[in-house]
gemmi code that builds the backbone of each chain (N, CA, C; Angstrom):
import gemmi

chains = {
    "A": [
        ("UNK", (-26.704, 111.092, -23.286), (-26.053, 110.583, -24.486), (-26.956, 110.819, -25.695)),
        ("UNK", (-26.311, 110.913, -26.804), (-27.203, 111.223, -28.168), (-27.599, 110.173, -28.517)),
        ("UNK", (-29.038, 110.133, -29.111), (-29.641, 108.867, -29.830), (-28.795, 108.708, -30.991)),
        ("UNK", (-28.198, 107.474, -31.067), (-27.800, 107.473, -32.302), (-28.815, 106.814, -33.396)),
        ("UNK", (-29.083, 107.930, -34.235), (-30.241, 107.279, -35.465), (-29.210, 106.160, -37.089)),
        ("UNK", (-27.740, 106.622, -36.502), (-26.623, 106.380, -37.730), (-27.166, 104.744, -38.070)),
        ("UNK", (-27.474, 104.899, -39.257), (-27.401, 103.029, -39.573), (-25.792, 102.402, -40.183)),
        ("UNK", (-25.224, 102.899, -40.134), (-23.919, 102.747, -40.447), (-23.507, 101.652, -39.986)),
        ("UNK", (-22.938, 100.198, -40.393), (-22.439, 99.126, -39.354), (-21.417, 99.459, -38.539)),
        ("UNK", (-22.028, 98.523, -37.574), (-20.701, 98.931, -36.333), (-19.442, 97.519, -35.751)),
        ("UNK", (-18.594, 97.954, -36.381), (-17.432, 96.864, -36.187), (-16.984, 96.664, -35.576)),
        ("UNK", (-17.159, 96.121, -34.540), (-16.436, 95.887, -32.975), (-15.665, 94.389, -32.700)),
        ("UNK", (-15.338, 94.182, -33.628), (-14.179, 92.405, -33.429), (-13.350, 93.234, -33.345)),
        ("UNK", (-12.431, 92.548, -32.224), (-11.445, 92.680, -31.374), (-10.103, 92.094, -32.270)),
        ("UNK", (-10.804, 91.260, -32.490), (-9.531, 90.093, -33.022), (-9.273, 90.475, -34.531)),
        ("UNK", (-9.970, 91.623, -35.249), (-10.171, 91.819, -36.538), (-9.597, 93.282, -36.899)),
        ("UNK", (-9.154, 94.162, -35.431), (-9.543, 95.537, -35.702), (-7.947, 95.392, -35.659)),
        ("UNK", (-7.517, 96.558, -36.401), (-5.398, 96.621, -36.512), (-5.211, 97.566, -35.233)),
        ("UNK", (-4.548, 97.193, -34.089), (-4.271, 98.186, -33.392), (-2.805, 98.492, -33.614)),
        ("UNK", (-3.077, 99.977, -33.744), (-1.417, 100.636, -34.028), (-0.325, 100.268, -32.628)),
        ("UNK", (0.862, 100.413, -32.338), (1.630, 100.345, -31.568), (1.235, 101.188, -30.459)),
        ("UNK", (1.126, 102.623, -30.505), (0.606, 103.565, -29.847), (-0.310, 103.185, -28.759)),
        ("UNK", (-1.723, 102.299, -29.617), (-2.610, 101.898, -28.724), (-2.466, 100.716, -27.735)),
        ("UNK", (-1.668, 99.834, -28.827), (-1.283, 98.332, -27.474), (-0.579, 99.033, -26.187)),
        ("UNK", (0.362, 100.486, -26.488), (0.937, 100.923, -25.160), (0.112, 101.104, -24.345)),
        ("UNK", (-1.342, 102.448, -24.715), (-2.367, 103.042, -24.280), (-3.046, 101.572, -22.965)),
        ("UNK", (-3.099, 100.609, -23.807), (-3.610, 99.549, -23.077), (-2.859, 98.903, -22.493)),
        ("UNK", (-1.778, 98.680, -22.602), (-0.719, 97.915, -21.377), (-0.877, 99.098, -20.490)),
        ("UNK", (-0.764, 100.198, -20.523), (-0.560, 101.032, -19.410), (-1.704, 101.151, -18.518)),
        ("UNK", (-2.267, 101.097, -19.090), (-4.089, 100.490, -18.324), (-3.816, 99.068, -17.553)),
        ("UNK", (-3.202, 98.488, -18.369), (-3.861, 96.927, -16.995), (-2.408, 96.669, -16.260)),
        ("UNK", (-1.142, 97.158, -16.748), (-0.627, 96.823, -16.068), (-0.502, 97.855, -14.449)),
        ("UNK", (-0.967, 98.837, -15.071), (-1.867, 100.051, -13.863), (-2.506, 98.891, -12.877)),
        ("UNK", (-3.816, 98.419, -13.316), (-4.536, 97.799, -12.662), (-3.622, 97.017, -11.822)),
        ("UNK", (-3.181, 95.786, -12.862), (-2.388, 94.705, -11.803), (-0.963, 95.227, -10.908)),
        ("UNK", (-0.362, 96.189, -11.072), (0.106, 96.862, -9.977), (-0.719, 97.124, -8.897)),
        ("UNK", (-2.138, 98.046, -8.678), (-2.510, 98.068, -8.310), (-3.000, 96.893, -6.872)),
        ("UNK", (-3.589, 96.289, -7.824), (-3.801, 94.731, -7.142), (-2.736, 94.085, -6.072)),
        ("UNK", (-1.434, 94.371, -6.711), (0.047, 94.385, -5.597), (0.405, 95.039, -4.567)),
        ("UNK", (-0.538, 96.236, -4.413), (0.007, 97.230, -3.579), (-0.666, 96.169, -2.335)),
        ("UNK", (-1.372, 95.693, -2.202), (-1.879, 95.674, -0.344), (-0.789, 93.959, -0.262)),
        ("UNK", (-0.318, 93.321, -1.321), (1.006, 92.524, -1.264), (2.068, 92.974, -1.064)),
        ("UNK", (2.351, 93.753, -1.386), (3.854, 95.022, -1.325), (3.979, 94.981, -0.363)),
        ("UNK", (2.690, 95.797, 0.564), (2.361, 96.451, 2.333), (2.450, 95.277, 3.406)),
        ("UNK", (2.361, 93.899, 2.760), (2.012, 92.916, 3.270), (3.438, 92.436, 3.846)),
        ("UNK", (4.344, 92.391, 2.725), (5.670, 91.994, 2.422), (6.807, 93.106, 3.705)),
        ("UNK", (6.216, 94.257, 3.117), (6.985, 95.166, 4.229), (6.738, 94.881, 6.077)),
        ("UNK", (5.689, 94.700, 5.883), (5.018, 94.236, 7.160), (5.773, 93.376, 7.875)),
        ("UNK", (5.752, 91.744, 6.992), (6.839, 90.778, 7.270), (7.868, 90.984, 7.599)),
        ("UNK", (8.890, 91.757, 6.864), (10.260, 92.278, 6.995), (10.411, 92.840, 8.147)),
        ("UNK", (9.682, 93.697, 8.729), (10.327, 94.437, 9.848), (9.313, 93.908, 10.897)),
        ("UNK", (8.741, 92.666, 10.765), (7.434, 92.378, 11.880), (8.584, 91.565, 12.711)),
        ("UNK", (9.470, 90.857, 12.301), (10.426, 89.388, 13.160), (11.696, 89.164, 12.393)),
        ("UNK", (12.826, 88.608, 12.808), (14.160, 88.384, 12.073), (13.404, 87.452, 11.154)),
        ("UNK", (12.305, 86.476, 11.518), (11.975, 85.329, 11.153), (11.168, 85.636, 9.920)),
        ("UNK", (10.333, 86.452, 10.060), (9.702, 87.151, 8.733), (10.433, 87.767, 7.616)),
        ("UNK", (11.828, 88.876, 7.878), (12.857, 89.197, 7.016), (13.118, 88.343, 6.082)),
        ("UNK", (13.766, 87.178, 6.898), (14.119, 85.601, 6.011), (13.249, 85.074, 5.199)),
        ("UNK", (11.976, 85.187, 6.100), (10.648, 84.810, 4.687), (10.588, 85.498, 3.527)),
        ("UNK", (10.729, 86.936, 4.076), (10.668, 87.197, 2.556), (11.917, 87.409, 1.293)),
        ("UNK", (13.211, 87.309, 2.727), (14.220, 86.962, 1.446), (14.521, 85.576, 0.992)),
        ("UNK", (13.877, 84.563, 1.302), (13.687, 83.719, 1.101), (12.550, 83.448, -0.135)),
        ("UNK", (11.728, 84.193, -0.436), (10.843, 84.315, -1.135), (11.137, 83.823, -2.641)),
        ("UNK", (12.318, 84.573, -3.043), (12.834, 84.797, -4.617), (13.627, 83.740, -4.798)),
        ("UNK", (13.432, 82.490, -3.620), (14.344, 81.251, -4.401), (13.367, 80.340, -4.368)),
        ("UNK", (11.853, 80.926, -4.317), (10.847, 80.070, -5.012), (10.367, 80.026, -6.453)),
        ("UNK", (9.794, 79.014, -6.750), (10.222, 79.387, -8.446), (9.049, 80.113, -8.531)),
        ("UNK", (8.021, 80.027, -8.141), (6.492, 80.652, -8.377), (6.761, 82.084, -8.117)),
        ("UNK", (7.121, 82.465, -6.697), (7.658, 83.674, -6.512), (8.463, 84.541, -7.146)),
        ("UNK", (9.325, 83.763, -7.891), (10.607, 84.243, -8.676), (10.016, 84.701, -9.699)),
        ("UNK", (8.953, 83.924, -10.520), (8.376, 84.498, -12.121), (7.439, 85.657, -11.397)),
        ("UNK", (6.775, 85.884, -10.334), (6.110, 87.042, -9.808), (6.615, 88.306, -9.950)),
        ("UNK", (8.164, 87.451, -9.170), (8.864, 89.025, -8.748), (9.497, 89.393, -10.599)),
        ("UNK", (10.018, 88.497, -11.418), (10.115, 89.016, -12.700), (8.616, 89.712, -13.661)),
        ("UNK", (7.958, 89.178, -13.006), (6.886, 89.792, -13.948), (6.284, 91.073, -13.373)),
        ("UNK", (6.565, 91.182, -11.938), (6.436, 92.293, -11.326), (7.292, 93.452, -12.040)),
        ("UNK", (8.598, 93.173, -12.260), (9.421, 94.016, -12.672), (9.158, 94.929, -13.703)),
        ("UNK", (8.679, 93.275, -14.850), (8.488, 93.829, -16.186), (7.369, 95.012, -16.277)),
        ("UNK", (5.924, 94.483, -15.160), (4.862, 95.366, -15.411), (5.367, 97.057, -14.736)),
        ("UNK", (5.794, 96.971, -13.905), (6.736, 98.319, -13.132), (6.986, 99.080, -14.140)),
        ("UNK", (8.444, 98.442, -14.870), (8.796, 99.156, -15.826), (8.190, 99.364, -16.868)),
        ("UNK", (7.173, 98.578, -17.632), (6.281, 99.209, -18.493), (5.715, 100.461, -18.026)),
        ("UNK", (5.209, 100.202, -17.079), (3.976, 101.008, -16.543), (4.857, 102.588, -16.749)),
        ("UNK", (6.219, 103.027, -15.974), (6.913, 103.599, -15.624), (7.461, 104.061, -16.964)),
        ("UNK", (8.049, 103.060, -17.627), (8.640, 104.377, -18.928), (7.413, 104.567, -20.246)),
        ("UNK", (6.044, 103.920, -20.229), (5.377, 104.380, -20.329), (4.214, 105.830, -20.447)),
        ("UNK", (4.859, 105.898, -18.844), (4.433, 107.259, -18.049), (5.266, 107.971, -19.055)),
        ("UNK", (6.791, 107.794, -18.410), (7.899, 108.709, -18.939), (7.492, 109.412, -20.245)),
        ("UNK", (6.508, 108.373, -20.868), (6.334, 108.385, -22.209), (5.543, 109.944, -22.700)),
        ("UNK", (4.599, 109.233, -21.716), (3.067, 110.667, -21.677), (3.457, 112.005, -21.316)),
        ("UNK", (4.675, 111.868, -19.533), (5.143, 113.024, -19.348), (6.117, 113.823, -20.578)),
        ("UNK", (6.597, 113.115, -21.893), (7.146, 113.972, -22.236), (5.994, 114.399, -23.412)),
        ("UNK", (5.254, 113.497, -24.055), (4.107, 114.109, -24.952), (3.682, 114.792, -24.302)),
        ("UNK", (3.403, 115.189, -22.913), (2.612, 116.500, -22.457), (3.583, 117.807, -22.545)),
        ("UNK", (5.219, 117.727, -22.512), (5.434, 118.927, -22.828), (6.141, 119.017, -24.678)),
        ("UNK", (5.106, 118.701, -25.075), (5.334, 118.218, -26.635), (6.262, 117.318, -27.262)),
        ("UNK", (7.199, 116.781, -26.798), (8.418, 116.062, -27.256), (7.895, 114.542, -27.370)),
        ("UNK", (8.566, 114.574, -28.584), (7.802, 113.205, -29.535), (6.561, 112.984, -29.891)),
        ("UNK", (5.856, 114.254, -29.900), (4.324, 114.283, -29.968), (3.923, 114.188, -31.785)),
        ("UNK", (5.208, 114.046, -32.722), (4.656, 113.801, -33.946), (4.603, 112.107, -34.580)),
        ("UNK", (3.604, 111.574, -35.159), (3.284, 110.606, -35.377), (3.994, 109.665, -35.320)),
        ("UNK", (5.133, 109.806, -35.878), (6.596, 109.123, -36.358), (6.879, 108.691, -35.250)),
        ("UNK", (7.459, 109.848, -34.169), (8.073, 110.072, -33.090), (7.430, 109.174, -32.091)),
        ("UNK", (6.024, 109.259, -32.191), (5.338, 108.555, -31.100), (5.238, 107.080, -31.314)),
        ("UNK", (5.326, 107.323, -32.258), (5.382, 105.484, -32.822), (6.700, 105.221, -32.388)),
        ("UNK", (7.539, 105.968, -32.834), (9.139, 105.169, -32.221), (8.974, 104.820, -30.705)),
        ("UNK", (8.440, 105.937, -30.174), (9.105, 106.003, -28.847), (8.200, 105.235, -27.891)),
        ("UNK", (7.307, 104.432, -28.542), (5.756, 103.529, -28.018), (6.842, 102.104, -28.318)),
        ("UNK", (7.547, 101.807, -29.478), (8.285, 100.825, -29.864), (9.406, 100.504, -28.496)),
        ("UNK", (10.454, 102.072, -28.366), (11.218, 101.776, -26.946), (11.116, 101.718, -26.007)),
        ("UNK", (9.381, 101.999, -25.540), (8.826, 101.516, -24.344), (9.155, 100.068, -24.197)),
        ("UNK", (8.635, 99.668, -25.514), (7.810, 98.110, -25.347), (8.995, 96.838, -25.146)),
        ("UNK", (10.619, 98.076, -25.839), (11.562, 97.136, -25.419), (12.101, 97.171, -24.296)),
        ("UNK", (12.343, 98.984, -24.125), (12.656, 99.188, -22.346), (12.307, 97.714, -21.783)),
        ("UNK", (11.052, 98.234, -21.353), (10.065, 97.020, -20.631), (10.834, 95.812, -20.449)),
        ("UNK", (11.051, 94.918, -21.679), (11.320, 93.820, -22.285), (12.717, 93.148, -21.768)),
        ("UNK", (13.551, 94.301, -21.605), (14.855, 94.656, -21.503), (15.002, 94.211, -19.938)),
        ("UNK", (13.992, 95.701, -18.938), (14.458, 95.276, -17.320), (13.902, 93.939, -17.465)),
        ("UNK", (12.918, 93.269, -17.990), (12.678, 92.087, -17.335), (13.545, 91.046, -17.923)),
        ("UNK", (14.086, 91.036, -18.861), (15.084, 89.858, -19.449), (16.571, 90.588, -18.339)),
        ("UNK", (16.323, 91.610, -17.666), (17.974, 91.782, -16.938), (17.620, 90.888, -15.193)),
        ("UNK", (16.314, 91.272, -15.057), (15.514, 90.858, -13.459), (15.410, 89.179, -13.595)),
        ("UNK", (15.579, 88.617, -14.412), (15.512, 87.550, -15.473), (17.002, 86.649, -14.700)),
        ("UNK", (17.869, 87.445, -15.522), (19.026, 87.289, -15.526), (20.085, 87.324, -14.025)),
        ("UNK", (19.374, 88.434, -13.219), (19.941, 88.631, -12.302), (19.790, 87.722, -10.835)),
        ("UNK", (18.290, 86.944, -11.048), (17.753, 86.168, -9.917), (17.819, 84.753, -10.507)),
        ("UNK", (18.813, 84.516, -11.949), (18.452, 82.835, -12.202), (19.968, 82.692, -11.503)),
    ],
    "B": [
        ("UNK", (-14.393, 113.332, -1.452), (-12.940, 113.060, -1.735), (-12.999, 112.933, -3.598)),
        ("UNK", (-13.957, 112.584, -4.441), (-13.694, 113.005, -5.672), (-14.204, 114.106, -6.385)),
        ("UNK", (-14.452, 114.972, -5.612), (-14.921, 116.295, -6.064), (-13.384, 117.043, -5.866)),
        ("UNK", (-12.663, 116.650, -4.965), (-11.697, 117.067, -5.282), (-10.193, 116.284, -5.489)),
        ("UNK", (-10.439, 115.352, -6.203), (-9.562, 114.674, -6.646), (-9.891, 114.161, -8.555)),
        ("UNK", (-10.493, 115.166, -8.955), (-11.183, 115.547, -10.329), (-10.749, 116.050, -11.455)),
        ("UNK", (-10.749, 116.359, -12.550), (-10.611, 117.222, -13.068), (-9.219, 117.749, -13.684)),
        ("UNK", (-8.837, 118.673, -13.768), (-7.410, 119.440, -13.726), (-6.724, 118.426, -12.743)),
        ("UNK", (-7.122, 119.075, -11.334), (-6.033, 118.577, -9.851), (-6.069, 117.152, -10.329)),
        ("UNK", (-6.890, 116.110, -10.944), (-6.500, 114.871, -10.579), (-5.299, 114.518, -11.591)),
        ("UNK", (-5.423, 115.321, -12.724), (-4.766, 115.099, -13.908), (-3.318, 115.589, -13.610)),
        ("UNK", (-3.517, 117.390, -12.733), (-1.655, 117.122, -12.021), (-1.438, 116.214, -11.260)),
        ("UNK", (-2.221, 115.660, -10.150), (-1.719, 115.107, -9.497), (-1.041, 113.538, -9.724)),
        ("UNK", (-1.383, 113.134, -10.972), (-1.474, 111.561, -11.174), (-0.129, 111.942, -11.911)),
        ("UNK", (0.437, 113.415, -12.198), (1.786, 113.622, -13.236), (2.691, 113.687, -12.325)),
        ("UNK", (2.650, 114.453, -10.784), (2.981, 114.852, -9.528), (3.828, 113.735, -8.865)),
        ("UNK", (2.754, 112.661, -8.515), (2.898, 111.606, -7.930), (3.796, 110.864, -8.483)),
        ("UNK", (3.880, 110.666, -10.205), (4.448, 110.056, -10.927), (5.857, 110.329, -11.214)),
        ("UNK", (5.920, 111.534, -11.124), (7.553, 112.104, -10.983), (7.875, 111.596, -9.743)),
        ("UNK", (7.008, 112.073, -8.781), (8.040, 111.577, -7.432), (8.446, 110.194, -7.067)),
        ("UNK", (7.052, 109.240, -7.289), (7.505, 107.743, -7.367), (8.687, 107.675, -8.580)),
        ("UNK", (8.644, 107.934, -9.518), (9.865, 108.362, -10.504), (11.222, 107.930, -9.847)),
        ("UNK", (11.428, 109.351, -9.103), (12.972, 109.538, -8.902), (12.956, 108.791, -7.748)),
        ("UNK", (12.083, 108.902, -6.586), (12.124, 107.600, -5.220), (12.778, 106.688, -6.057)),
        ("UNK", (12.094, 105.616, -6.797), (12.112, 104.245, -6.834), (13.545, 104.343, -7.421)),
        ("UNK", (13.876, 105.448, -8.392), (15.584, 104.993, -8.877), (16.391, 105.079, -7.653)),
        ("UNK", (16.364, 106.203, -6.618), (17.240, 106.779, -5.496), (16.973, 105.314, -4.265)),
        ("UNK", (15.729, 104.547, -4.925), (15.779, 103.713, -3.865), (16.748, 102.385, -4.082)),
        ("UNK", (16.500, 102.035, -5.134), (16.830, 100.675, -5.685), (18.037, 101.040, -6.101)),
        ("UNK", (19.273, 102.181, -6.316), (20.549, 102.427, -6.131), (20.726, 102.048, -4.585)),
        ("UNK", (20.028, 102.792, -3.707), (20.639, 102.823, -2.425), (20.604, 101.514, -2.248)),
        ("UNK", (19.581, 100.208, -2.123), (19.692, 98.930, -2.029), (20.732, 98.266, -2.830)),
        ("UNK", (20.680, 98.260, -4.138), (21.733, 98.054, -4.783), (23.377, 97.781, -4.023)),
        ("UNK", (23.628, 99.570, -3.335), (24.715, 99.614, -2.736), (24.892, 99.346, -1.191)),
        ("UNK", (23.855, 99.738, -0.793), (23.723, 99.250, 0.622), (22.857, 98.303, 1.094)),
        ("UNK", (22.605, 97.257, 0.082), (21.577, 95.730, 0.944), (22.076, 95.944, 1.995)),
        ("UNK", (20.665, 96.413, 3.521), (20.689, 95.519, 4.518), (21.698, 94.519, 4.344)),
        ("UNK", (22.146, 94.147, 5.441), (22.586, 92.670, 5.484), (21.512, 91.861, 6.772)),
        ("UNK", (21.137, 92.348, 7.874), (20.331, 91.730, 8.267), (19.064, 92.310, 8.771)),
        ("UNK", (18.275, 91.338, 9.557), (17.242, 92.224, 9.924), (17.253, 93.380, 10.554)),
        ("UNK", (18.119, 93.494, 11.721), (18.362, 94.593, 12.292), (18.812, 95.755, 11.439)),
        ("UNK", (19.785, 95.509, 10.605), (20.237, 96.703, 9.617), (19.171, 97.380, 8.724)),
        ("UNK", (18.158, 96.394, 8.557), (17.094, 96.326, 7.767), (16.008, 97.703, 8.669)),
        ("UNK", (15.708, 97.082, 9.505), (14.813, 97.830, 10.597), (15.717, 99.333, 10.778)),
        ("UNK", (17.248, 99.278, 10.779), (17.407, 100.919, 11.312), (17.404, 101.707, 9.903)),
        ("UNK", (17.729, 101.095, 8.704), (17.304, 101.710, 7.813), (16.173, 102.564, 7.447)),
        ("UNK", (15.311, 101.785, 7.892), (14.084, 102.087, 7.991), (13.273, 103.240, 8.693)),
        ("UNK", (14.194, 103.366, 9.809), (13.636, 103.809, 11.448), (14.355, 105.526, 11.080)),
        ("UNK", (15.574, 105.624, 10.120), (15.930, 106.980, 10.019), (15.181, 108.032, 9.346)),
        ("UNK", (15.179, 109.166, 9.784), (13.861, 109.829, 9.711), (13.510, 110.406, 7.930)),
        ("UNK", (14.900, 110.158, 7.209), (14.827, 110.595, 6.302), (14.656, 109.472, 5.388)),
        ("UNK", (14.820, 108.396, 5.553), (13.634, 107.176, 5.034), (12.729, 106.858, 5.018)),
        ("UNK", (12.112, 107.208, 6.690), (10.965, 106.960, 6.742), (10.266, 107.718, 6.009)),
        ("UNK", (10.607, 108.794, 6.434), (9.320, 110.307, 5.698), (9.032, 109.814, 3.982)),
        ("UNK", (10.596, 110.046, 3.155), (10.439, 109.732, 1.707), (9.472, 108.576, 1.564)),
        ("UNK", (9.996, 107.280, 2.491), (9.036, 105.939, 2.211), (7.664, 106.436, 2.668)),
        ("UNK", (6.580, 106.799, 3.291), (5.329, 107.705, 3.912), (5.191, 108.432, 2.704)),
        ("UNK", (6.096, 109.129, 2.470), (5.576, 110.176, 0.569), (5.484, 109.422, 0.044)),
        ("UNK", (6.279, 108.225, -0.687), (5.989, 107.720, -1.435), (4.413, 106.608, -1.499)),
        ("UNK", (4.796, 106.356, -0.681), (3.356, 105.595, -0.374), (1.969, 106.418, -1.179)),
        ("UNK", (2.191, 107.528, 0.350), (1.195, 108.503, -0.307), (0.717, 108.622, -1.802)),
        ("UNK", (2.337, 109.018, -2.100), (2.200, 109.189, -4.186), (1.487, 108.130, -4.684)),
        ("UNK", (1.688, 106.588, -4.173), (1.215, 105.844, -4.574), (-0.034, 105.194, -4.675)),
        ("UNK", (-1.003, 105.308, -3.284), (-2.277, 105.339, -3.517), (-3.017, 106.856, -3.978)),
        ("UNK", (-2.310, 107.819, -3.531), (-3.336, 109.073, -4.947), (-3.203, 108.653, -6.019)),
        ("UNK", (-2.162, 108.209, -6.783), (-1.535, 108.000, -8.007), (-2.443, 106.697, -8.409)),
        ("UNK", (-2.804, 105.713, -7.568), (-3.765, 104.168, -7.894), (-5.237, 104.750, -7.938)),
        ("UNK", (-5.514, 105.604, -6.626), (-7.081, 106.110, -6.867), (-7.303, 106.747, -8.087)),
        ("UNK", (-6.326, 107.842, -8.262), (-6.883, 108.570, -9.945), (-7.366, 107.663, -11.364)),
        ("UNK", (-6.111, 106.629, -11.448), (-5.659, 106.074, -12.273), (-6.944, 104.783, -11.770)),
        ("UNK", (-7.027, 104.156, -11.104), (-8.551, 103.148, -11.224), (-9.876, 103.671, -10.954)),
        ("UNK", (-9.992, 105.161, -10.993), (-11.271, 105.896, -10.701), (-11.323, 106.255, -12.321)),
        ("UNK", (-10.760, 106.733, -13.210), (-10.372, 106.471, -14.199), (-11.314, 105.068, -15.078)),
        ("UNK", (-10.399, 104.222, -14.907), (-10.921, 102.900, -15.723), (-12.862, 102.804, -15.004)),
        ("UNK", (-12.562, 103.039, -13.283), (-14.156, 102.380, -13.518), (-15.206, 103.769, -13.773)),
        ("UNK", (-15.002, 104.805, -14.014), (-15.632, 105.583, -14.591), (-15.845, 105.078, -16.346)),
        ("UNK", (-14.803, 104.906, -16.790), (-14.884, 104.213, -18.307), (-15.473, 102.906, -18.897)),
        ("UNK", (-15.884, 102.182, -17.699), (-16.652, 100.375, -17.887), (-17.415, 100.852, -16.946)),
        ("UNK", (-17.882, 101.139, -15.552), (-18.465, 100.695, -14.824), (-19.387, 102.207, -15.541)),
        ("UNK", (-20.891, 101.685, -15.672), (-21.753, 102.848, -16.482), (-22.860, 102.865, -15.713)),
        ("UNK", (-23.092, 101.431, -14.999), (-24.606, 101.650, -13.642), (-24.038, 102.589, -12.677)),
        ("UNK", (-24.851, 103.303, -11.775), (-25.011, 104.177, -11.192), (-24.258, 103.431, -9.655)),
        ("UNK", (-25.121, 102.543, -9.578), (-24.907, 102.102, -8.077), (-23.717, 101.202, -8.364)),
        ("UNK", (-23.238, 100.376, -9.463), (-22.101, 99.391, -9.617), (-20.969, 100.248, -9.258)),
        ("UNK", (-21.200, 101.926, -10.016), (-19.950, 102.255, -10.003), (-19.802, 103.187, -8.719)),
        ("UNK", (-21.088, 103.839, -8.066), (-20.622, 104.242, -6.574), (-19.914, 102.960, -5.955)),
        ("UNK", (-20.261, 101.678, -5.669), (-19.880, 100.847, -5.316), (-18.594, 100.554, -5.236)),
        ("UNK", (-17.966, 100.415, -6.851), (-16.955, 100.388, -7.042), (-15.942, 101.289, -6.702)),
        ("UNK", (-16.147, 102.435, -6.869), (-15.108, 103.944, -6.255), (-15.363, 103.917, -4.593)),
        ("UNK", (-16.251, 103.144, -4.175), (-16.223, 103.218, -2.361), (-15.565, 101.886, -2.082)),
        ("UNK", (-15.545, 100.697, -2.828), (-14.955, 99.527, -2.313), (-13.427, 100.336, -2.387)),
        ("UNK", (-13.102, 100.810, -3.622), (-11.716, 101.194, -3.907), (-10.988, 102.151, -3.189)),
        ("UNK", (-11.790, 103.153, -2.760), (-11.245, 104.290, -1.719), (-11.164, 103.487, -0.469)),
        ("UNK", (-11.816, 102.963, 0.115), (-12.306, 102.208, 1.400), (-10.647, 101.543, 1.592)),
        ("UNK", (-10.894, 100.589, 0.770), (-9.107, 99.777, 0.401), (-7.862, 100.319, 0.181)),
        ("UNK", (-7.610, 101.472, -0.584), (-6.917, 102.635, -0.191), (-6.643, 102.823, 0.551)),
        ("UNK", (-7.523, 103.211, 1.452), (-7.474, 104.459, 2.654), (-6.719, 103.199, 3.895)),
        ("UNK", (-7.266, 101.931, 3.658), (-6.819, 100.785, 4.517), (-5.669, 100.593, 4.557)),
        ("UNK", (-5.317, 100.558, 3.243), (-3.499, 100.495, 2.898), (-2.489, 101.680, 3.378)),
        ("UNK", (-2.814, 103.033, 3.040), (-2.630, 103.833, 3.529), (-2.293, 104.060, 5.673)),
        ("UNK", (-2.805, 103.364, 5.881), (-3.209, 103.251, 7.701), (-2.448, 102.415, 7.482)),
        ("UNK", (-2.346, 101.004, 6.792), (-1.513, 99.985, 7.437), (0.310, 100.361, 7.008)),
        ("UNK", (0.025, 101.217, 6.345), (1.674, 101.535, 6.104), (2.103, 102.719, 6.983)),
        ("UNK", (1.272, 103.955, 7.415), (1.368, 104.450, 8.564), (1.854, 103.472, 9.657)),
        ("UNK", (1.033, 102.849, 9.942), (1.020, 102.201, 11.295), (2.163, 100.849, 10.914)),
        ("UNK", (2.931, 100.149, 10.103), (4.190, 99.719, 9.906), (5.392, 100.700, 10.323)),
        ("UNK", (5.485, 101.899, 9.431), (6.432, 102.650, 9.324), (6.439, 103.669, 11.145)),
        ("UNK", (5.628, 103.470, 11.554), (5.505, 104.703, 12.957), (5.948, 103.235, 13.848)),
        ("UNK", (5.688, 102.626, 13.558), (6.022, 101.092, 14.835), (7.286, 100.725, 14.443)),
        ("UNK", (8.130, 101.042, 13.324), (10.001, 100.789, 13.306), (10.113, 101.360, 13.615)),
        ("UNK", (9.637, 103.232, 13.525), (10.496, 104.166, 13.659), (10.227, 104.474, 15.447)),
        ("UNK", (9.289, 104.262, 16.508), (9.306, 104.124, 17.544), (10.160, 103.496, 18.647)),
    ],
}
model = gemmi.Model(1)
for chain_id, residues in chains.items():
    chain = gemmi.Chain(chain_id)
    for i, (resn, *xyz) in enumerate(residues, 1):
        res = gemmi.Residue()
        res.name, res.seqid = resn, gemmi.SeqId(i, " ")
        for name, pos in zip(("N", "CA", "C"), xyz):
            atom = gemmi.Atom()
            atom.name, atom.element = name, gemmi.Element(name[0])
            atom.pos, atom.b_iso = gemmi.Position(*pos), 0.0
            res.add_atom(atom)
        chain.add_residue(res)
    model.add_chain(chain)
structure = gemmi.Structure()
structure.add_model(model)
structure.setup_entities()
């Protein structure tokens, strides 16, 4: 790494710095990455159950008329679909489409409602 | 395993994976949609047909390459000690590779 000799101040508040739309996506797509992540050996766990006993099936369809479970499986949804039209997002900036400033800002905006959207429908569909 | 999961290849592959979990998860959650199981048993032969199983096994697959890139990633970007972050990319592959086996070994024990 280069020495930095710059005396220039360095502004690093979090709570102070403007993040554009663009970037809050950049970073939801990061943790909600992560906390998917974190789900997968729950996912494997869940599948396990299901086809381990009739008695396990029931557990886990039984699952989503817990209320704790229920905001899981909605918040599961929501992070999914972020994560996912997110992607959608990047795969199309990689073959240039919506790659101008404007564009990317819009289309960082219909992520954030996408998102917003399956989970107020996953919401809707399990109350 | 990250010498060649690096670079270019990791960067298609994390686009790869992502298309295919993509269209799976819509083709899946229609088919549930229209065909919920109704019970366990229906549940289990669903499962057990060969052209479920395999897609569900790909997908999987897609899904821990697609988690290793994507959190080899972040702890390359925070984790900056030497040994924290071997650590970290071997706890994470290690756990992977675990998940990976235990969904093998789910999916080969319905379909048996």
């Amino acid at each position: 790494m280069a020495h930095n000799n710059n005396k220039r101040p360095v502004f690093l508040n979090l709570f102070r710095i403007h993040l554009p739309v663009t970037a809050v996506l950049s970073l939801a797509h990061r943790a909600t990455g992560i906390l998917l992540f974190l789900l997968i050996p729950v996912l494997i766990y869940l599948l396990h159950l299901s086809v381990e006993s009739p008695q396990g099936f029931h557990q886990v369809q039984a699952l989503v008329d817990r209320p704790l479970w229920r905001s899981l499986v909605i918040l599961l949804a929501w992070f999914l679909a972020h994560h996912l039209f997110a992607g959608i997002r990047y795969l199309l900036l990689d073959i240039d489409i919506g790659i101008s400033a404007a564009a990317s800002r819009r289309g960082a905006w219909v992520v954030l409602f996408a998102g917003v959207l399956v989970m107020l429908m996953t919401l809707v569909m399990l109350l | 395993m990250s010498r060649h999961l690096s670079g270019l290849r990791a960067w298609l592959l994390q686009r790869l994976s992502a298309l295919y979990m993509g269209i799976y998860l819509l083709i899946f959650l229609f088919y549930m949609l229209f065909h919920a199981p109704a019970d366990y048993q229906a549940w289990r032969d669903t499962l057990a047909g060969p052209w479920m199983s395999l897609t569900m096994m790909l997908f999987f697959a897609a899904l821990l390459i697609h988690a290793w890139v994507g959190i080899r990633d972040v702890i390359l970007d925070y984790a900056h000690n030497t040994a924290l972050r071997l650590g970290m990319l071997t706890l994470t592959s290690l756990a992977l590779l675990a998940c990976g086996l235990w969904v093998l070994d789910i999916l080969l024990t319905v379909m048996a």
